[in-house]
C-alpha positions in Angstrom: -2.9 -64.9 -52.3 -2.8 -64.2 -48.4 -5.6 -64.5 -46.2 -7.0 -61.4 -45.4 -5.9 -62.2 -41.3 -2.4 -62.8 -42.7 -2.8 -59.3 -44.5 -4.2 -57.6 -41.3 -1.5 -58.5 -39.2 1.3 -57.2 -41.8 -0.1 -53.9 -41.7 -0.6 -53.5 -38.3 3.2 -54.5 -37.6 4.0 -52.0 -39.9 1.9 -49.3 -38.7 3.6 -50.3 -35.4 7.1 -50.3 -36.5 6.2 -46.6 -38.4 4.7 -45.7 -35.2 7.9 -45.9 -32.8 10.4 -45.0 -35.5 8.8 -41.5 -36.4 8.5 -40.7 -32.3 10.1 -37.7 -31.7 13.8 -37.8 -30.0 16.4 -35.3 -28.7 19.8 -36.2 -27.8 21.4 -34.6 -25.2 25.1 -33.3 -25.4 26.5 -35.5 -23.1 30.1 -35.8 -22.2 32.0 -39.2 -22.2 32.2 -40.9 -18.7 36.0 -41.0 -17.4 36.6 -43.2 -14.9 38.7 -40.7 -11.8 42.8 -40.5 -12.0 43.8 -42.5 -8.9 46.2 -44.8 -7.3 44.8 -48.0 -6.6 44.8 -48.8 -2.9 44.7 -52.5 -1.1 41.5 -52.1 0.6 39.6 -50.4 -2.6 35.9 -50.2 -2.4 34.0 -51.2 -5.6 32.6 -48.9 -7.7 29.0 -47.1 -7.8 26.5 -49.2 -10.0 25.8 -47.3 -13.1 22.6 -45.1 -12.8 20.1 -45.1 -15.9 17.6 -42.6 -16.1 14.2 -42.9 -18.4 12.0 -40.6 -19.6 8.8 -42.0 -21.1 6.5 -39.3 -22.6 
């Protein structure tokens, strides 16, 4: 038999895990990212760093 700490801490994990999985979600219709059509040149600049954007409810 588990201790009743033991016990305890398994349901509260799982109360956790139920917690974030049934959060509500959208996903947004976003198109796929395409890098531009261009000729390469000698003195190219590097690209922009990616840009993330979160929204925390």
């Amino acid at each position: 038999m588990l201790d009743a700490y033991i016990i305890e801490q398994i349901r509260k994990r799982d109360e956790e895990r139920r917690r974030i999985y049934d959060r509500p979600a959208i996903e947004l219709p976003l198109e796929p990212l395409r890098p531009p059509e261009r000729e390469p040149e000698a003195d190219d600049e590097p690209p922009e760093p990616r840009r993330v954007i979160i929204i925390d409810l």
